[in-house]
Biopython code that builds the backbone (N, CA, C, O; Angstrom):
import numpy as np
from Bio.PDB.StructureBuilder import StructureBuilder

atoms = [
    (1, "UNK", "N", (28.442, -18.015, -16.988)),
    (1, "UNK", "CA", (28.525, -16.787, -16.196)),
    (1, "UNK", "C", (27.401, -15.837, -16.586)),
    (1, "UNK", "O", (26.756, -15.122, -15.820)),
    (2, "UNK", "N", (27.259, -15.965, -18.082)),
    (2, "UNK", "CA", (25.718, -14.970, -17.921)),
    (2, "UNK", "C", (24.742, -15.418, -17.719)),
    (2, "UNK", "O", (23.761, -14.764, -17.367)),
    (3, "UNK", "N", (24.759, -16.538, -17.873)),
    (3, "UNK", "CA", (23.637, -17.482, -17.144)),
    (3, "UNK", "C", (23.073, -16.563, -16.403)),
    (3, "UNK", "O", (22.213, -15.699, -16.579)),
    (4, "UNK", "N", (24.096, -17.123, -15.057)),
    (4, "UNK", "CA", (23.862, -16.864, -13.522)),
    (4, "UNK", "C", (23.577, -15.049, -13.492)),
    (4, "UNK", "O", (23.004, -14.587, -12.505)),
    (5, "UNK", "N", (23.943, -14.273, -14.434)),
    (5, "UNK", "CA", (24.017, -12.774, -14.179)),
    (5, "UNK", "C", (22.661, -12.975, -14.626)),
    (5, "UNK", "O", (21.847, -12.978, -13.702)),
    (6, "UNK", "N", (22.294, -13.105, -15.524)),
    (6, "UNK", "CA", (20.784, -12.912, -16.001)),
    (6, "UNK", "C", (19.494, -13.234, -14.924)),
    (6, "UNK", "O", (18.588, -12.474, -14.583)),
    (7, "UNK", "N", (19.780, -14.786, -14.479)),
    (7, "UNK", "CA", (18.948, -14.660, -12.980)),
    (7, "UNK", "C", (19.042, -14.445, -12.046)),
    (7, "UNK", "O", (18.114, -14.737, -11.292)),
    (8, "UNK", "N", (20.348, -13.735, -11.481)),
    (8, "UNK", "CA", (20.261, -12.675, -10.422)),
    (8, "UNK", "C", (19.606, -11.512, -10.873)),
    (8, "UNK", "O", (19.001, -10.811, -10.062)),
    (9, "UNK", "N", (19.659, -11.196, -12.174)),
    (9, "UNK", "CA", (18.825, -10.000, -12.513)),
    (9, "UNK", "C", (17.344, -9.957, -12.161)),
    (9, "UNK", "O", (16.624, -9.208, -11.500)),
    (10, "UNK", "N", (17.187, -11.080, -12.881)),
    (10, "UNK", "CA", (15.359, -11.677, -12.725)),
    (10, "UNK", "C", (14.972, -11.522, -11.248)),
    (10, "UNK", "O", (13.981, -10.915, -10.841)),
    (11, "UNK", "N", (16.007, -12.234, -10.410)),
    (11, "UNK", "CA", (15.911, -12.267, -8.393)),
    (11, "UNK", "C", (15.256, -10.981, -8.640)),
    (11, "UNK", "O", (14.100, -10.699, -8.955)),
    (12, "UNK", "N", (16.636, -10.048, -8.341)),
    (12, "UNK", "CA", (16.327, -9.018, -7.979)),
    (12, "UNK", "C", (15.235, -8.014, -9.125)),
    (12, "UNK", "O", (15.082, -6.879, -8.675)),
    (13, "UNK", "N", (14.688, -8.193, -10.118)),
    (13, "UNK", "CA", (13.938, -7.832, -10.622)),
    (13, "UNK", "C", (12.407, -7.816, -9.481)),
    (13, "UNK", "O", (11.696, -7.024, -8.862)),
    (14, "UNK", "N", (12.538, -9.063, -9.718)),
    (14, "UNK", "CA", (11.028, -9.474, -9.003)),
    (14, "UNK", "C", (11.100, -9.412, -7.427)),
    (14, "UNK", "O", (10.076, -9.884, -6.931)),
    (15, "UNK", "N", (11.911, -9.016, -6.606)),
    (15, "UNK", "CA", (12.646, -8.382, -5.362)),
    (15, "UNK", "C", (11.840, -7.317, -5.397)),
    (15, "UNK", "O", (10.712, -7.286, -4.904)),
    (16, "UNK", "N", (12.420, -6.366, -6.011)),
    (16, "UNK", "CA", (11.839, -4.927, -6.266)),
    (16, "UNK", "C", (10.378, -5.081, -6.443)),
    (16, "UNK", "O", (9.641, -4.789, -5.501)),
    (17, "UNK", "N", (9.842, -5.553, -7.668)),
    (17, "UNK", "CA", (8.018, -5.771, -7.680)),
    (17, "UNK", "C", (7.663, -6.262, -6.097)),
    (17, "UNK", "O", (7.190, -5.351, -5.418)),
    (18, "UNK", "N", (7.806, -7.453, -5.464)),
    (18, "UNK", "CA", (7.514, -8.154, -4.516)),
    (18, "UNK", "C", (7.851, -6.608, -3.512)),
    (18, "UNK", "O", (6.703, -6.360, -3.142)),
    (19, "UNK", "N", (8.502, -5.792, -3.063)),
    (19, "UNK", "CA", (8.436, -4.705, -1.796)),
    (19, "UNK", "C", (7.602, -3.715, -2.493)),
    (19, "UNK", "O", (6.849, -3.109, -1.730)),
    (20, "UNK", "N", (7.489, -3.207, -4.387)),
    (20, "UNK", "CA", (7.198, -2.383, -4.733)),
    (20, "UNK", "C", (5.493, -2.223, -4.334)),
    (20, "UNK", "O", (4.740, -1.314, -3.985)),
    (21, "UNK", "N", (5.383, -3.988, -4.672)),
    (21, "UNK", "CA", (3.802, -4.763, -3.914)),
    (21, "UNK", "C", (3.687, -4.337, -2.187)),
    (21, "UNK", "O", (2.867, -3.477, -1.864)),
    (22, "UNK", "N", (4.223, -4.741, -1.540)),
    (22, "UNK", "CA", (4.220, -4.451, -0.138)),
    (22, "UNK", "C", (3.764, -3.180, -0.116)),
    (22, "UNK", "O", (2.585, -2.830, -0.052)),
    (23, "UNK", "N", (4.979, -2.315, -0.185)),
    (23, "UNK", "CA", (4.684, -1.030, 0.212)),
    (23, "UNK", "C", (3.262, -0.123, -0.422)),
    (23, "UNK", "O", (2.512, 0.685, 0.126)),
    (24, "UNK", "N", (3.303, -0.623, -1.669)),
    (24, "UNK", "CA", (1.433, -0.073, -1.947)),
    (24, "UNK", "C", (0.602, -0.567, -0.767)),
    (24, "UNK", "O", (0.039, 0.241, -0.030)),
    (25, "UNK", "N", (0.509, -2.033, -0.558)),
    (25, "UNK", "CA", (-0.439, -2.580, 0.415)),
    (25, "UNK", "C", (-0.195, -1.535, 1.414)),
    (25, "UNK", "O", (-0.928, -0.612, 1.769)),
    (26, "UNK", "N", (0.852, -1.829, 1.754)),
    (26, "UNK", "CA", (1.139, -0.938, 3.520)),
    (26, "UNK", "C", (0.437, 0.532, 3.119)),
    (26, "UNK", "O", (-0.055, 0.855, 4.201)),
    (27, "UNK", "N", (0.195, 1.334, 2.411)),
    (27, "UNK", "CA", (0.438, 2.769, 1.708)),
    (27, "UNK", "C", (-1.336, 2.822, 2.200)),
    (27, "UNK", "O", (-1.782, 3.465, 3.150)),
    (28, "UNK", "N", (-2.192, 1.876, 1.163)),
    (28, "UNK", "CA", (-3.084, 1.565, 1.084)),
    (28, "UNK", "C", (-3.915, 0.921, 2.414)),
    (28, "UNK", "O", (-5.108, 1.121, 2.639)),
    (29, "UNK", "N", (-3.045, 0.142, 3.200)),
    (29, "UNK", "CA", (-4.005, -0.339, 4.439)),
    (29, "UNK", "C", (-3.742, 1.391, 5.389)),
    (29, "UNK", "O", (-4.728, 1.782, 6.014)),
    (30, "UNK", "N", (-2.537, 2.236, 5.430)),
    (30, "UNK", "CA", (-2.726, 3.279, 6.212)),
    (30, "UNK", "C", (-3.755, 4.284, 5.962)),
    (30, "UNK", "O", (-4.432, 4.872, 6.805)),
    (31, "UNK", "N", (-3.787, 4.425, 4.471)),
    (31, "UNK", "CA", (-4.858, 5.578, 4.107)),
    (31, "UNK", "C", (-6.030, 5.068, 4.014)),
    (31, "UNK", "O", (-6.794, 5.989, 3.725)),
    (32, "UNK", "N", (-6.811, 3.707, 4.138)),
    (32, "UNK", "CA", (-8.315, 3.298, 5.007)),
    (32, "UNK", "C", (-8.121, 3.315, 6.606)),
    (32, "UNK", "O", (-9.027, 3.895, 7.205)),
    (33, "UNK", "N", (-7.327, 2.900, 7.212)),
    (33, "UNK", "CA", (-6.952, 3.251, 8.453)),
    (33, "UNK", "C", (-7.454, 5.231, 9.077)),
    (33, "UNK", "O", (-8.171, 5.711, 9.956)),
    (34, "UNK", "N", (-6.548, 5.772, 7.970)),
    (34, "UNK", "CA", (-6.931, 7.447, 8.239)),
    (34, "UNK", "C", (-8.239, 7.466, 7.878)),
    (34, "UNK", "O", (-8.987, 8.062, 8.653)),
    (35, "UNK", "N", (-8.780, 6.906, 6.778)),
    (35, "UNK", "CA", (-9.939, 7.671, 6.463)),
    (35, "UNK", "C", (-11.727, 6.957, 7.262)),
    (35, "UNK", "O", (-12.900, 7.329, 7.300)),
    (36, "UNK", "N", (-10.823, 5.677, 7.810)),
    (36, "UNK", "CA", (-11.889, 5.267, 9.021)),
    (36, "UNK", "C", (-11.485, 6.477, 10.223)),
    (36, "UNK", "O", (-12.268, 7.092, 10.947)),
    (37, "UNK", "N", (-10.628, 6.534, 10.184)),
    (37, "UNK", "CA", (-10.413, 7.006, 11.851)),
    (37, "UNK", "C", (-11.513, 9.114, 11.896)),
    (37, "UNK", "O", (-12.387, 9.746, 12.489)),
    (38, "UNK", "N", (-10.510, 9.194, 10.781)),
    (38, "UNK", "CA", (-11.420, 10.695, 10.659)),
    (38, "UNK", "C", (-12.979, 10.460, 10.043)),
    (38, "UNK", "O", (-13.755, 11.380, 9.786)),
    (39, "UNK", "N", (-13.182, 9.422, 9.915)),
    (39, "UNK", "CA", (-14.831, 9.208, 9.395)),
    (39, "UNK", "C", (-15.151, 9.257, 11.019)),
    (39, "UNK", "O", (-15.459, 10.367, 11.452)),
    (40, "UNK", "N", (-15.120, 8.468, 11.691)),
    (40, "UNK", "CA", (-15.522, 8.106, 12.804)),
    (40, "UNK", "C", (-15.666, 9.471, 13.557)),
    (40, "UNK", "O", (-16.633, 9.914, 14.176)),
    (41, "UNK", "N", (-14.304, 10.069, 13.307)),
    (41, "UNK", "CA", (-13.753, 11.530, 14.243)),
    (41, "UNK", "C", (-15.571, 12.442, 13.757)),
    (41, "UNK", "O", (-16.576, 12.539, 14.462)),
    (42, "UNK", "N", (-15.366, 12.869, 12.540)),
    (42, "UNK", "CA", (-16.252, 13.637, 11.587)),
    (42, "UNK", "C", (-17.507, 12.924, 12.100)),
    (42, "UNK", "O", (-18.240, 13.834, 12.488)),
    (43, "UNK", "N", (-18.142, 11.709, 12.302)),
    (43, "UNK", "CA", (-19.333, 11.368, 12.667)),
    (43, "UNK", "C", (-19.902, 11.568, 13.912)),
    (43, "UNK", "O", (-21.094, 11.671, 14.201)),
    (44, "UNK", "N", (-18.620, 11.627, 14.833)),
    (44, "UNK", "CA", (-18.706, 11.825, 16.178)),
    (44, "UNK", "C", (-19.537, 13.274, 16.082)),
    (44, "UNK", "O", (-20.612, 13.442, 16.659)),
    (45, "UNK", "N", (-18.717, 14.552, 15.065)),
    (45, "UNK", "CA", (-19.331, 15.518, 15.520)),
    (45, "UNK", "C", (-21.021, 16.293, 14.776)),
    (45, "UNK", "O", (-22.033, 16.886, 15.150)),
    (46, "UNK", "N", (-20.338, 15.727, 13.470)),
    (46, "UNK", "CA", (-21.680, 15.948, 12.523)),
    (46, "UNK", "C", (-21.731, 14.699, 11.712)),
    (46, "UNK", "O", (-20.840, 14.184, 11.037)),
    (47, "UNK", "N", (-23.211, 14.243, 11.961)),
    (47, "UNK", "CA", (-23.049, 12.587, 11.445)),
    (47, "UNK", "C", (-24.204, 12.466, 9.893)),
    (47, "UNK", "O", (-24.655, 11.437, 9.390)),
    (48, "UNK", "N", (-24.438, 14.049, 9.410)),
    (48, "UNK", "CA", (-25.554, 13.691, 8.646)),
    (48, "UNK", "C", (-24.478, 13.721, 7.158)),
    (48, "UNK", "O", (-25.073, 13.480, 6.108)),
    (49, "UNK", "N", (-22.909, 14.012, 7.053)),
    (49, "UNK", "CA", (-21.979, 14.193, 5.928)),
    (49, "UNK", "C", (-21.944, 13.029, 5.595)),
    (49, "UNK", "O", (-22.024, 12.036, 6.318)),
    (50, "UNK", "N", (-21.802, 13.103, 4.311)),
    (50, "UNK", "CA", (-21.423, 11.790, 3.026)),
    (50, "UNK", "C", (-19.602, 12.195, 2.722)),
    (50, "UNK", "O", (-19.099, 13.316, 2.794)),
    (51, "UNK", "N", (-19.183, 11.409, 2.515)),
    (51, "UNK", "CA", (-17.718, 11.106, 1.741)),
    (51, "UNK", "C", (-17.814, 10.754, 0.363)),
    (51, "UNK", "O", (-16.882, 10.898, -0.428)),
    (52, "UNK", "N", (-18.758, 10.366, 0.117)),
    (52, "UNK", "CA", (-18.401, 9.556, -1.137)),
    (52, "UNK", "C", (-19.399, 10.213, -1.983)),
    (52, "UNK", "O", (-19.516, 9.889, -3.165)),
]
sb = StructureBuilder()
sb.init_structure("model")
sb.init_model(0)
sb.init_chain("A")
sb.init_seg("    ")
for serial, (resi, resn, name, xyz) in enumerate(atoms, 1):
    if name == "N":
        sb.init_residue(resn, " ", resi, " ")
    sb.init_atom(name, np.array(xyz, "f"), 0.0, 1.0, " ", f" {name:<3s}", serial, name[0])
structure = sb.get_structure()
């Protein structure tokens, strides 16, 4: 019985990492998403600005 409790723990351990992973990605693909979109916006109007 603790067997089995111990690697449901582990499951859901690495459950949590595995969405904790996702949701950075997702976090991370939206905020290059924003910061293309307002680069583009910002170039449209004044194109001689640096970001970086």
């Amino acid at each position: 019985m603790n067997k089995i409790g111990a690697n449901s723990y582990v499951i859901i351990l690495s459950f949590e990492r595995i969405i904790f992973f996702i949701v950075k990605i997702f976090n991370l693909c939206v905020t290059i998403v924003v910061m293309l979109d307002s680069q583009q916006r910002e170039g449209e109007s004044m194109k001689d600005t640096d970001f970086f």
